[in-house]
NUTORPA-118838 format. One record per residue (C-alpha): residue in one letter; x, y, z. Coordinates in steps of 0.5 Angstrom, whole numbers, plus 500, padded with zeros to 3 digits. Layout:
N
aXYZ/...
//
This chain:
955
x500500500/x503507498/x504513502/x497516498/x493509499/x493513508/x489518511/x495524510/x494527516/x496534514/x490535510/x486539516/x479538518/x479544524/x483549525/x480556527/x481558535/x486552534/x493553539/x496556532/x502553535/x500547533/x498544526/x491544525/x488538527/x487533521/x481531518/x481524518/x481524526/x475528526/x471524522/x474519526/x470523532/x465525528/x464518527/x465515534/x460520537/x455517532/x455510535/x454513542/x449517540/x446511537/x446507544/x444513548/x441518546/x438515541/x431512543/x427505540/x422507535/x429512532/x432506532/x428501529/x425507523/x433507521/x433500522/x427499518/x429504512/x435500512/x432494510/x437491515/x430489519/x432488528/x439488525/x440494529/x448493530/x448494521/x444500523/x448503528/x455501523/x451504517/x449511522/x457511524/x459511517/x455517514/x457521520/x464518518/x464521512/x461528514/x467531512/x469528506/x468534501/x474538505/x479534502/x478539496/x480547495/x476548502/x484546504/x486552502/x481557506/x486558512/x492561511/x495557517/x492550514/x495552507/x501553511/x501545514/x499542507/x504538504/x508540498/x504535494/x497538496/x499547496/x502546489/x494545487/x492552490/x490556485/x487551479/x482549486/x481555488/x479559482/x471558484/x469556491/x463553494/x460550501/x465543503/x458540504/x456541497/x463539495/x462531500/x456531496/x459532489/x465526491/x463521496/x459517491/x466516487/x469515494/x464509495/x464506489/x471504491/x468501497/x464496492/x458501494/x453500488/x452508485/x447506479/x441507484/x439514484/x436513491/x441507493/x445507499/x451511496/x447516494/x443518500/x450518504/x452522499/x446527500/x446527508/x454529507/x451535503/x446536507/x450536514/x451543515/x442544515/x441544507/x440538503/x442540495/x439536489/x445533487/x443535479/x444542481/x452540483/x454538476/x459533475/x467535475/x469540479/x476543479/x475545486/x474538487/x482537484/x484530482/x489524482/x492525489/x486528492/x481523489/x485518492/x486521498/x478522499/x478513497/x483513503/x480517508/x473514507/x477506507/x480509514/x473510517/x469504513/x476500517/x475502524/x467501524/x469494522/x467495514/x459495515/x456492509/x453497504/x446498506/x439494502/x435501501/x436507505/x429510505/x428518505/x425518513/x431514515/x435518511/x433525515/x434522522/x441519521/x442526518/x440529525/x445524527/x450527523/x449534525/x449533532/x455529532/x459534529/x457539534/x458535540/x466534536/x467541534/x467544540/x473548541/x475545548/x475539547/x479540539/x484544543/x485538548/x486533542/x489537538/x495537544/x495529544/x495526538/x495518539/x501514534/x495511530/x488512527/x487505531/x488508538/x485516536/x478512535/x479508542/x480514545/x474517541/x469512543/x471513551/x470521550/x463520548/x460519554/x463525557/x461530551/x454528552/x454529559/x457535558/x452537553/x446536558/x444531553/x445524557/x437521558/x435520566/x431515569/x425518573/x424515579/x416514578/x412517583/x404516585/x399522582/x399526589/x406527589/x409527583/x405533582/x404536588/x396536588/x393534594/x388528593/x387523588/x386523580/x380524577/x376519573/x379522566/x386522569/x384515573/x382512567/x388515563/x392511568/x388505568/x385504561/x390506557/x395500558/x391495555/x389500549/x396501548/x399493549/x406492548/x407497543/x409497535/x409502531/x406508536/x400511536/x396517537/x392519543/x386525543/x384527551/x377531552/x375535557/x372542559/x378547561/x380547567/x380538568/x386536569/x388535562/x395537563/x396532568/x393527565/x398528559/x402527564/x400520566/x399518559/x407519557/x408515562/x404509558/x407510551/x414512555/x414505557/x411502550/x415505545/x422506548/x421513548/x426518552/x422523555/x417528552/x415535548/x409539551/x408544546/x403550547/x400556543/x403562547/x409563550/x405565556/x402560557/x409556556/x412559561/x407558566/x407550564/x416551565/x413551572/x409545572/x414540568/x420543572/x415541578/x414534577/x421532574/x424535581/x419531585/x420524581/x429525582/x429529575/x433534578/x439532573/x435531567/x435536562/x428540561/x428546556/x424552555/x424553547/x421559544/x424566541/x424569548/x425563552/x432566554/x429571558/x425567562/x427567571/x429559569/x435561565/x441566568/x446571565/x451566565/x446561561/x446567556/x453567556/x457565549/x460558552/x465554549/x465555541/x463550536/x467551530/x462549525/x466551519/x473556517/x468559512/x468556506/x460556506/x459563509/x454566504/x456574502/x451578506/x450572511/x456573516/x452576522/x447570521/x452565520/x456567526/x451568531/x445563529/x449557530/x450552534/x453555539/x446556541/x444549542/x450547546/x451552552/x451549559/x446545561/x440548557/x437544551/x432546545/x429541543/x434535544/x434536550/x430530553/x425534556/x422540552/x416546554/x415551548/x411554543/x409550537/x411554533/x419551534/x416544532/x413547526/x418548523/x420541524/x417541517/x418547514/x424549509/x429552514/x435549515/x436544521/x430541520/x433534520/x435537527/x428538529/x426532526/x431528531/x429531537/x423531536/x421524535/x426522540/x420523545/x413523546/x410528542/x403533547/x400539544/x396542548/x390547546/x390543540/x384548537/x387554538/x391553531/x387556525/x387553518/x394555516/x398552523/x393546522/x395544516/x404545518/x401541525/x398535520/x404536516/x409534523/x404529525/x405525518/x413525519/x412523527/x407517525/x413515520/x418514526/x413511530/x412517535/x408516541/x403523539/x397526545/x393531544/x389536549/x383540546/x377543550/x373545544/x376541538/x371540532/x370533531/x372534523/x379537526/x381532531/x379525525/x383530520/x389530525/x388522527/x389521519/x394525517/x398520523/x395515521/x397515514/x405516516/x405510520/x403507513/x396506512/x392507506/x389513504/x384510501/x381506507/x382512511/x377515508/x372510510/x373511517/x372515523/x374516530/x369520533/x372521540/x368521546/x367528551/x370528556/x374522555/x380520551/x380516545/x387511543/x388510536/x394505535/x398506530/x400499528/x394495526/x395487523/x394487515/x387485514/x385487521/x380491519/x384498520/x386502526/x384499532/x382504537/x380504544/x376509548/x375511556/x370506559/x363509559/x363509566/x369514567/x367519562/x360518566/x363519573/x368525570/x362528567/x359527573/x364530578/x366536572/x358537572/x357544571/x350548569/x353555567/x348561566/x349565558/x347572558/x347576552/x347584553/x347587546/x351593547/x355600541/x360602541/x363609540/x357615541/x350612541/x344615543/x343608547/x347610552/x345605556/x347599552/x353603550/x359597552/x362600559/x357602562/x354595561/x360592563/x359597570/x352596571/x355588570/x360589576/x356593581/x355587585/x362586584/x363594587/x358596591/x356589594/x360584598/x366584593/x368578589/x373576583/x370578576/x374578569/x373581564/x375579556/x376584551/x377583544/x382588543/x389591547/x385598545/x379596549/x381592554/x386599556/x380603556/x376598560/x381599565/x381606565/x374607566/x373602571/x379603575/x377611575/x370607578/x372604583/x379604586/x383610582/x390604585/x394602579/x395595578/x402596580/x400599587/x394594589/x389596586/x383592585/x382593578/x387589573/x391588567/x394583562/x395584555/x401582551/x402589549/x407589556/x415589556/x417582557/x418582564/x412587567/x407582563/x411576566/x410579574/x403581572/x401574570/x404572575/x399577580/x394575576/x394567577/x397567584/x390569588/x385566583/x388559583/x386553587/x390555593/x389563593/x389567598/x383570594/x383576594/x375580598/x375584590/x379583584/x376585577/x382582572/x380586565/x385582560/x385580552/x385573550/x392572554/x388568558/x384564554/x388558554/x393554560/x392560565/x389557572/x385562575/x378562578/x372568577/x365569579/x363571573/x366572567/x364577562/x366577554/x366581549/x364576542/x367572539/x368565535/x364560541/x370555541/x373561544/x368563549/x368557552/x375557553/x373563556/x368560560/x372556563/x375560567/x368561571/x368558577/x374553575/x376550581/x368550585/x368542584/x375541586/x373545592/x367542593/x370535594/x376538598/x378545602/x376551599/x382556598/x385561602/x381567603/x374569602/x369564599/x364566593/x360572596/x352571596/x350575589/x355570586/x349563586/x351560580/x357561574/x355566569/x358568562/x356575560/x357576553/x357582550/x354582543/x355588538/x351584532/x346583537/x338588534/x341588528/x349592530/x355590526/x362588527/x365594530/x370596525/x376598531/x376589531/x379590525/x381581523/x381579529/x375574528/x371574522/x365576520/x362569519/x364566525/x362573529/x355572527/x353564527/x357565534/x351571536/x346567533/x348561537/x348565543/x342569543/x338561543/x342561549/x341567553/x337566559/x339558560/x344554563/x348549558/x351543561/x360543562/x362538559/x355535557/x353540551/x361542550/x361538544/x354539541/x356547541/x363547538/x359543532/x355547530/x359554530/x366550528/x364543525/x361540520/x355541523/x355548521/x355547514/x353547508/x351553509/x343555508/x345560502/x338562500/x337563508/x343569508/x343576506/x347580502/x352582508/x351574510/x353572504/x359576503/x361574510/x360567509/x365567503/x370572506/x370567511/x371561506/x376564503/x381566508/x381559510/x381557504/x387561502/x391560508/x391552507/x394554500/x399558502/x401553508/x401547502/x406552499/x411551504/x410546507/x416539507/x412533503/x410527507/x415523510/x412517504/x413522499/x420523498/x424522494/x431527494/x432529500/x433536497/x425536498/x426538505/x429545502/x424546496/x424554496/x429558493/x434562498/x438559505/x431559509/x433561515/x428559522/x427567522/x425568515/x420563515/x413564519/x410559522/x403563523/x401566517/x400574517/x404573524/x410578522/x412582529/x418586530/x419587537/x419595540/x423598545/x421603549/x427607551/x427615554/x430620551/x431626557/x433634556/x441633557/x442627551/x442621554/x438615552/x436610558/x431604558/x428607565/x425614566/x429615571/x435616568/x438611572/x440605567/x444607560/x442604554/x447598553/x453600548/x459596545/x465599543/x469598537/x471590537/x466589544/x460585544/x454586548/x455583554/x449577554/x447581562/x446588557/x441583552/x437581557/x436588559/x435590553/x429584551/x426585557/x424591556/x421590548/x414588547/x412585541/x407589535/x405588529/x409589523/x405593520/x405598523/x411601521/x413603513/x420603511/x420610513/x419608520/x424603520/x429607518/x428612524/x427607529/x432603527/x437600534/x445603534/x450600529/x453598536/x448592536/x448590529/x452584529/x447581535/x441576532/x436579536/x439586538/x440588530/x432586529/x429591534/x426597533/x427603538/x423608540/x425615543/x420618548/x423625549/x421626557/x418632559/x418635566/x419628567/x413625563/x415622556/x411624550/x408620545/x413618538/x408620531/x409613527/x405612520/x400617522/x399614529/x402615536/x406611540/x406611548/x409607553/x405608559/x407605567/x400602568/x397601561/x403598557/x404600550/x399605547/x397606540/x393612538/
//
């Protein structure tokens, strides 16, 4: 064997923040890393169902030791297209080059592309010498060769590459990218060439790959390698595998066994569980058997039920069936995330969890009290590239998005084992945005919970169907929590999973899977051929009846038509219902009294009046009058949920008066309890959500101690939801709401109130029924020749919007995991789609705002006292991550289209912060502060406030 029939290890993989007193590290070392670490994550991190998708999509069957060779060579290879002109991109590379490889420099560096493009162009030649069949376009070389190109976040049509390239270089170079792929194919005891490679699989392994490349790129562990070399290859990749663990660790990603707790104590709720969570706990085992291929579960229930816990209870059962390592709570607000971060934090604390990794991901997560400023600091850095892939205009997103994000300390996004955030962080899972393979790894590692699963319009459904098709693939365990689901919703959802899991869409078709209310209903993903389709169980009808029983409630509807704006009918206009309304609440014996308004605007000025009413107190002072909307800076909205939700839980102290005005902030996952709540209209699904925040915990209380402080007072003898109705006598949509509900749904929501008015409706027995006949099929078709011209005009507004946004999200939207063909599908569009260029929630483009004073000296603070400086870097300095902090705490998010281009220009941040990822995005408005009071700042044609008491003011 000749000199160039071995690895030559001055062809480097890693060279900067290297000792540069060294020589660079060689590549054939890191992908003996790279390789190395992909074995450990196989046989720890990675959990059963991952392991038997691969297997499966391999064509190597309960192989999985072929499986686990085959995942350890992709991850091998990685690198491959570095031995190309990437060698020449480091002056101090360059430097250690042998002679035979610099005397090549300028005919391989006359054009320039990504060393991953590069992999995928070579490796499918470098394979062939391995006797690697390279005829079959979607055969094991090819898709080796696409998960190369595609482990730097972006999979590339392999046409679009060409063939020859000079940056590629020939003869030695050809024969050293044989040499290094034979080293890595040798030590992994030279795994067979796999059957198939399914496209499924083929994006795991690809996550595979990309985790294990970070896990071996951090500059720490580089430099320590990087100063003892071992003699051989032989001893580098013995060293390599014994590193693994301890990388793992360190990145907070080694799973942890719960010690499993009864239902009591693991969630610090006194008492036993309630039918619906009794049944999950008992029923659901048989239902789910030994497990196979996954399955989906839907848990029904009013608000308010324990559906939480009892998803809880239910990752349990699939934990142990499917060899899943922990799970992904995943809810629509950030709010509503933070506050389920406690709870989760709660439970794993309780069952020894301290030392499992627990996350909270969404865009704001960092700024949460779980994360401090030394988890916000940069950390080891991960040498991901010496920037060969850097695209021209890109080096603030290249530099600062990477993966240094995801590998800080003990904090994980979704790899971590368990996860709490928004939804939208799973969605992008199947959009085209790079990384989505990662998404896909650390999703289906876990069992899969979305809660408030009717609270996604059409655009969002469709991305969520989309995920679930490619959890149902890999044979996810899959929960879903819904108060108000319509029927139709829920049944398209279970197909969609069914059909990744294999299943034909034909014979889909014909069924259905009603699900029962309050209940569960368990499809199992794994049917028999010729057994008739998916077998389901549902919850015993002795448990729902027992749950209906003990969740029993008969709330009272109040409709109150009312105007808004001037109005001759003074007394119908909207806030002087609602204080005719509160009287009781103000003059009598006090109580607890919400109030939900439509808008941040309304809910400022309902405020406003009834504080002058009542108690001239700001919220921050005591008063007896609240507000909560999402027009707060970060922290202040965080403080007042907080106030909000303290007293009016299960345990108080309840307050003697309180009367919370908020907006739909606290529709969903908020735990608190009023002894009436008064709304304005909106779709019913959302009144109901709304509803059930009146008298929440009154059977709770019941069967147990009520909560510290006052009980309900005397006027409050049976929960009552008011709504006030603007379309009520003939009225309209005030103009103000804007898009905030359509038309349509506004007016079949009044017509089905106004049936209600003056009666009680049974939680949880009419719930459904309701949901159905504003939401459901139940609504349609439409009667045509019953509706005016304003009807008719609503009622396509309403179709085609929903129409529209499906279309728009089938635009963007990966294909389903059976459809694949090239890997390049995942990565459709055109340009780098990056997770901040594509929306998971259409029309949702924000920016955020902060509000900083200007004061009569020149000096800009965040703080009207003048006490804190606006945070600035020097010339070569970054932002300190306390500084950010700072700084995002303060800003609220608003709707992008409030500011034109103009506007933008003129509130754009220091140049100081451009180079931050998020500090560069934020737009800052300077209210000159006079006589101590700050003004308002004229934007497009509207003026711009912040205000203490009433946060963010838009006028």
């Amino acid at each position: 064997m000749g000199a160039e029939d071995v690895p030559n290890e001055s062809l480097w993989g890693k060279s900067r923040g290297l000792d540069p007193q060294l020589p660079p590290y060689p590549l054939v070392r890191h992908l003996l890393d790279a390789a190395a670490k992909a074995l450990h994550l196989w046989d720890e991190y990675l959990s059963a169902n991952q392991r038997c998708s691969i297997a499966a999509g391999l064509g190597v069957g309960d192989d999985e030791a072929a499986a686990r060779a085959a995942v350890g060579l992709c991850a091998g290879l990685h690198d491959v297209g570095k031995l190309s002109g990437f060698q020449f991109c480091s002056r101090h590379g360059r430097a250690h080059l042998d002679p035979v490889f610099r005397a090549d420099a300028g005919t391989m560096t006359a054009d320039r592309m990504g060393h991953d493009v590069a992999g995928l162009k070579a490796a499918e030649a470098a394979l062939a010498a391995l006797g690697f069949d390279t005829e079959d376009e979607y055969g094991a070389a090819a898709r080796i060769a696409e998960i190369i190109g595609g482990h730097h976040g972006r999979f590339h049509r392999p046409d679009d590459t060409g063939g020859d390239d000079p940056f590629l270089g020939t003869g030695v170079w050809e024969r050293q990218r044989v040499a290094h792929v034979r080293a890595v194919h040798c030590l992994l005891g030279a795994p067979a060439e796999p059957e198939s490679f399914a496209a499924p699989a083929a994006v795991l392994v690809t996550g595979v790959v990309i985790l294990a490349d970070w896990l071996v790129s951090q500059a720490d562990y580089l430099r320590r390698r990087q100063q003892s070399l071992e003699a051989s290859l032989e001893e580098h990749f013995v060293r390599s595998c014994a590193d693994a663990a301890g990388l793992l660790a360190e990145a907070g990603l080694t799973p942890v066994e719960l010690s499993r707790r009864g239902f009591s104590e693991a969630y610090g709720i006194a008492g036993e569980p309630n039918p619906l969570q009794r049944s999950v706990m008992k029923e659901l085992p048989s239902g789910v058997g030994r497990g196979g291929r996954g399955g989906i579960l839907l848990v029904t229930a009013a608000p308010g039920d324990g559906k939480s816990e009892a998803a809880l209870e239910a990752e349990r059962v699939v934990s142990a069936a499917f060899g899943t390592r922990g799970l992904a709570f995943l809810l629509p607000t950030m709010a509503t995330s933070d506050q389920m971060y406690g709870r989760v934090a709660g439970a794993l604390r309780r069952q020894a969890g301290d030392g499992a990794g627990l996350t909270l991901v969404h865009s704001m997560a960092w700024l949460n009290d779980a994360y401090s400023d030394d988890d916000l600091a940069a950390g080891t850095p991960v040498v991901t590239c010496d920037g060969d892939e850097r695209a021209v205009g890109r080096e603030r997103a290249e530099a600062d998005m990477r993966p240094q994000q995801w590998l800080r300390g003990a904090k994980r996004p979704l790899l971590a084992q368990f996860t709490v955030g928004t939804v939208d962080q799973a969605l992008m899972a199947v959009l085209p945005v790079r990384h989505n393979a990662l998404r896909l790894l650390a999703l289906s590692n876990k069992t899969f919970i979305v809660d408030e699963a009717h609270a996604y319009d059409p655009y969002m459904q469709v991305l969520l169907a989309r995920l679930l098709n490619w959890l149902g693939a890999y044979g996810v365990p899959v929960v879903l929590l819904s108060a108000t689901l319509p029927a139709s919703v829920s049944d398209r959802l279970i197909k969609e999973y069914l059909r990744g899991a294999g299943h034909r869409t034909d014979r889909l078709a014909q069924l259905s899977f009603p699900a029962p209310y309050p209940g569960w209903l368990y499809v199992d993903a794994a049917a028999a051929p010729g057994a008739g389709g998916p077998r389901a169980t549902a919850i015993s009808q002795e448990a729902k009846t027992a749950q209906a029983v003990v969740r029993n409630m008969a709330l009272r509807v109040q409709v109150e038509p009312v105007t808004h704006g001037p109005t001759r009918r003074a007394a119908r206009r909207r806030l002087a219902v609602i204080e005719c309304l509160l009287a009781p609440v103000v003059e009598g014996q006090g109580g607890v009294a919400l109030v939900v308004c439509n808008t941040v605007a309304d809910a400022q000025e309902t405020y406003q009046a009834l504080r002058a009413r009542v108690d001239d107190r700001s919220h921050q002072d005591g008063g007896d009058v609240q507000l909560l909307h999402a027009r707060f800076p970060g922290e202040v909205r965080e403080r007042r949920t907080a106030s909000v939700t303290g007293g009016l839980g299960r345990t108080g102290p309840r307050p003697v008066r309180r009367i919370v005005v908020a907006t739909q902030v606290v529709e969903q996952s908020l735990d608190l309890d009023a002894d009436l709540v008064i709304s304005d209209l909106a779709p019913l699904a959302l009144l109901l959500q709304r509803a059930g925040r009146c008298w929440r915990h009154e059977n709770w209380w019941a069967r147990r101690a009520r909560a510290d402080g006052p009980s309900r007072p005397a006027w409050a003898r049976e929960p009552v939801l008011v709504v006030l109705d603007p379309l009520a006598g003939g009225g309209s949509v005030p103009r103000h709401w804007g898009e905030v509900y359509t038309e349509h749904l506004l007016a079949a929501t009044s017509a089905a109130v106004a049936a209600l008015d003056g009666r009680t409706v049974a939680v949880p027995g009419e719930v459904q029924a309701l949901v159905e006949s504003v939401h459901g099929t139940a609504a349609e078709p439409v009667d045509w020749e019953a509706l005016d011209a304003r009807g008719r005009m609503a009622w396509s507004a309403h179709r085609g919007k929903e129409l529209a946004e499906r279309g728009q999200a089938g635009l963007v939207v990966i294909p389903r995991a059976q459809q694949v063909g090239g890997l390049h599908a995942l990565h459709s569009l055109p340009g780098e789609e990056d997770e901040w260029e594509t929306a998971t929630r259409l029309g949702a483009e924000s920016v955020r705002l902060l509000c900083v004073y200007l004061h009569p000296d020149g000096r800009t603070t965040l703080d009207l006292d003048g006490q804190e400086p606006l945070p600035a870097a020097g010339p070569g300095d970054a932002v300190t991550a306390a500084a950010v902090r700072a700084v995002m705490r303060r800003t609220v998010p608003v709707r992008g289209t409030w500011f034109s281009g103009e506007d933008r220009e003129r509130l754009a941040p220091p140049a100081a912060w451009g180079q931050h990822p998020l500090l560069s995005e934020v737009l800052v408005l300077c209210q000159p502060v006079v006589a101590g009071v700050p003004q308002p700042v004229a934007v497009s044609g509207k003026r711009l406030y912040l205000d203490e008491d009433l946060g963010l003011v838009r006028q």
